[in-house]
N, C-alpha and C positions, 0 to 999 in steps of 0.2 A: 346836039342833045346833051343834054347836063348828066352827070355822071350820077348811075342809079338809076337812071328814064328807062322801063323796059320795052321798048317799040318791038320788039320779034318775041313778045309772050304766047302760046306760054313756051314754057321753059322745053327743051330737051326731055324725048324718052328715055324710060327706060336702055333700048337700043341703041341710040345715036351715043351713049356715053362707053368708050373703049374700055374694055377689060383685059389685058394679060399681064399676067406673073408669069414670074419665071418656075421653072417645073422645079416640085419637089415636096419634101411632106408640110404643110402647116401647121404649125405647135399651136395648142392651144395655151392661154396667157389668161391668169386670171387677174380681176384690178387689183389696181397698188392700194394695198392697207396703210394705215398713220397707228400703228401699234405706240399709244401710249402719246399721242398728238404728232410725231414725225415716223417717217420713213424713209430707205434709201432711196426713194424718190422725190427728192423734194430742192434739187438740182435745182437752180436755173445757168445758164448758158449762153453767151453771145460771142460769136464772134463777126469782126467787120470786117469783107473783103474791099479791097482798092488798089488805089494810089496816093500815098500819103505824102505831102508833100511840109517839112520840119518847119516851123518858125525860122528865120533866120538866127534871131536873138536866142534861142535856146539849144544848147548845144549836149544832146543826151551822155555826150562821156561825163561831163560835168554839171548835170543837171541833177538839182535836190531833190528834183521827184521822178517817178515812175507812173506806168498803169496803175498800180495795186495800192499804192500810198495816195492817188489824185484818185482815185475811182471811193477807194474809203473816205477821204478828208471831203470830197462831194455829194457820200450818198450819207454822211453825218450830218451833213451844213442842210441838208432838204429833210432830215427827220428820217429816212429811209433805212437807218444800218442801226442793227440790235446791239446794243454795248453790253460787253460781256459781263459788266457790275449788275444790270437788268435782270441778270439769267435767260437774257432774249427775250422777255416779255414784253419790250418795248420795239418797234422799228419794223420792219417789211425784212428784212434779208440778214443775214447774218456774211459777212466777206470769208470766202473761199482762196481766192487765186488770180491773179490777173498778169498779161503779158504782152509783148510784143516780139514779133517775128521778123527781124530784120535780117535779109541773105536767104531766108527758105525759097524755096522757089516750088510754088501753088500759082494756079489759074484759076481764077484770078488772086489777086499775093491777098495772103491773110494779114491784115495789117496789126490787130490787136486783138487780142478775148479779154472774158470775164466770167469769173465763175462763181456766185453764191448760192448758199441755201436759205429756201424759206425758214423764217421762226415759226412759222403753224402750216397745216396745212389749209388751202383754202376750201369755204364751200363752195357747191356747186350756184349757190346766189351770188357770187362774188365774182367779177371778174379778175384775173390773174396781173400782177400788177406789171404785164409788159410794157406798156407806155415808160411810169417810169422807170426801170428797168433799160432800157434803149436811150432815153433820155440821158441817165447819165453815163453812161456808155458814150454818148455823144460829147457832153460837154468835156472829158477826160480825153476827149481826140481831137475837138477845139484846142485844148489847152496845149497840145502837141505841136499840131500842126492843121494842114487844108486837106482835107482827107475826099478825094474821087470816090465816092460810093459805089461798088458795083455788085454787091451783092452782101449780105445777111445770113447768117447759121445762126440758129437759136433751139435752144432745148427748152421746154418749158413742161414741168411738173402737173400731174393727175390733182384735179381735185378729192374732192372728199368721195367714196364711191356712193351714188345711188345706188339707193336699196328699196325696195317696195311701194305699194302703190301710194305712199305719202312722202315717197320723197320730193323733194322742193323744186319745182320747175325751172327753166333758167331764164326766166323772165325780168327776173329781178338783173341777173349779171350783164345782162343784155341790155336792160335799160339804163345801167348805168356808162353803158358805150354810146346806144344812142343818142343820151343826151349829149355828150359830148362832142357831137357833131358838127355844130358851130363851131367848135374852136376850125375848123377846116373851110367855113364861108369864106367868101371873098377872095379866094384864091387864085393866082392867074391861072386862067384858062391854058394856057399853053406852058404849062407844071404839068398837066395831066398826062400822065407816063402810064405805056402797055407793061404789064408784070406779069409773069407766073410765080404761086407760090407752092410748094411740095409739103403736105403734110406726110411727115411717116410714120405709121405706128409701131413701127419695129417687128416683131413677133406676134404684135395684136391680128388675129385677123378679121376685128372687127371695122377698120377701118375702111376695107373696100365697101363693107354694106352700109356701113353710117354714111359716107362720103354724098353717093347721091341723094342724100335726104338734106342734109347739110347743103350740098349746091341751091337744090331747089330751096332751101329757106332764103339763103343769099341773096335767091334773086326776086324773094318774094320782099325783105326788107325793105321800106324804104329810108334811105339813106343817098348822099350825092357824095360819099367818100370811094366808095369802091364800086366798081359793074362790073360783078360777074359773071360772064359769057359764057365759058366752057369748062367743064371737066375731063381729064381722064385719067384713065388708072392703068396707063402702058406704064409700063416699068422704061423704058428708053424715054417716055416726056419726061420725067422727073428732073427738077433742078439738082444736080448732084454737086457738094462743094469740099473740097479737100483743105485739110486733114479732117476725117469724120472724128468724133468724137465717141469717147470710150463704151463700150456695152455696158459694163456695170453701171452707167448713169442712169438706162432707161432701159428698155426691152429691147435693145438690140439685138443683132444687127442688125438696117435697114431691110426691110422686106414687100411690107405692106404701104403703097404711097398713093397718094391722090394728089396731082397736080391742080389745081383753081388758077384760070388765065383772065385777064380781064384787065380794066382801066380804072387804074389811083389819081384820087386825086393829084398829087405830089407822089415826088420819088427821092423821101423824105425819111429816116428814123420817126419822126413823129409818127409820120401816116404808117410806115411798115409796122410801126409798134400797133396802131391799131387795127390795121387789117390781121397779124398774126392773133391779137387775141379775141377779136370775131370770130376765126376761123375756128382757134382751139375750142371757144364755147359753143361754136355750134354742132362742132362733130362728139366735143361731149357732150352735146344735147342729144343725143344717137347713141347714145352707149359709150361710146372710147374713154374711159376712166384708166387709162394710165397714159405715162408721160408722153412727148411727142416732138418729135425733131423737125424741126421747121428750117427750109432753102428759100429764099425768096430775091429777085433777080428781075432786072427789067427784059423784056420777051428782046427786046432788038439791045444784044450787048455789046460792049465795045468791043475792040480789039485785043484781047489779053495776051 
């Protein structure tokens, strides 16, 4: 069955999809405002977990560059990073921060982050530019070394808040993922890797009720990048990955999550970049207008 084929439609009740939180009050969280075009939501965030294994030829005591120096000199050379003579008017991201964790000891080992902010905030027509975003995250850990991928942290920023019955559907953000689908043809069959991904909304507690409405899109898509099978919103499914990342970025602390399990094409930054911002637009197709911490890990992991 090619990936996407729904053979057991329809989809999951109501019922069959697990609900528990852990006991205690639930804060109400309103969406993140862009007071004046930005907001302190407007983060993005990757980090890579693995096994990385160094080029021989380059030797980090002595090496000219870094994460944070190759992640800017990469996301310059693709047109992606805001130069601060622009006033950021130009480029997707402005450079925050970037690092590597050599000697922490995480399960699985965090191997690099990365941290910028958008230059605007996006609309809700737009999709979030996670692809490249991961992309170069990627090439800056090429450039390192051979890097085992076993799993993905990423925070990714609210778009623009829907308001009233003329705000813009997400049709448009969504078609421009669609199309991109091809770039995923012809891919080996035997790439196709089981994942679970964890959306968290942090303090939102809109996330538990967008979540099934969002699965059920998912599975109504057609698409042959992702099939997704199941959801739930146990608190113990959730892919959890250490070191969590700071509250002030987003509504933290983790609270509110929805696990999506199912079959990727590839178990690929490419494909993770695109399954994460499927995900994010379809749960903000549901309400969830602020940030959202994303886990994402293949279901059968190694041995960490």
């Amino acid at each position: 069955m090619k990936v996407g084929d729904r053979s057991d439609w329809p989809p999951a009740t109501a019922s069959e999809i697990v609900e528990r939180v852990p006991p205690g009050n639930q804060p109400r969280v309103e969406p993140a405002a862009f007071p004046g075009g930005h907001s302190l939501f407007d983060t993005m965030f990757v980090a890579l977990h693995g096994n990385l294994t160094p080029h021989p030829w380059r030797d980090p005591l002595f090496a000219e560059s870094d994460a944070y120096s190759l992640f800017t000199a990469r996301s310059a050379a693709m047109g992606w990073l805001a130069s601060p003579s622009s006033g950021a008017s130009h480029g997707i991201w402005a450079m925050n921060d970037a690092g590597q964790d050599p000697g922490l000891q995480y399960s699985p080992p965090r191997v690099a982050w990365f941290q910028t902010a958008l230059t605007q905030p996006f609309p809700p027509e737009q999709p979030l530019p996670v692809q490249a975003f991961l992309a170069c995250a990627g090439d800056v850990i090429a450039h390192i070394g051979t890097l085992d991928l076993q799993a993905v942290h990423l925070l990714v920023p609210s778009p623009v808040p829907i308001v009233g019955p003329s705000a813009p559907s997400h049709s448009a953000a969504f078609s421009a993922l669609w199309s991109a689908r091809s770039w995923f043809a012809d891919r080996n069959p035997e790439s196709m890797t089981s994942v679970q991904v964890t959306l968290d909304g942090g303090q939102n507690p809109l996330m538990h009720s967008a979540s099934p409405k969002a699965f059920r899109w998912m599975q109504m898509i057609k698409q042959d990048i992702f099939s997704c099978d199941t959801l739930s919103l146990a608190y113990e499914d959730a892919v959890v990955l250490e070191p969590g990342i700071a509250d002030g970025l987003w509504v933290g602390p983790g609270y509110h999550r929805a696990t999506f399990a199912g079959t990727l094409v590839e178990w690929s930054l490419d494909a993770v970049g695109w399954l994460a911002a499927c995900l994010t637009d379809a749960v903000h197709k549901y309400g969830v207008n602020t940030p959202l911490l994303i886990a994402a890990s293949p279901t059968v992991r190694n041995s960490w």
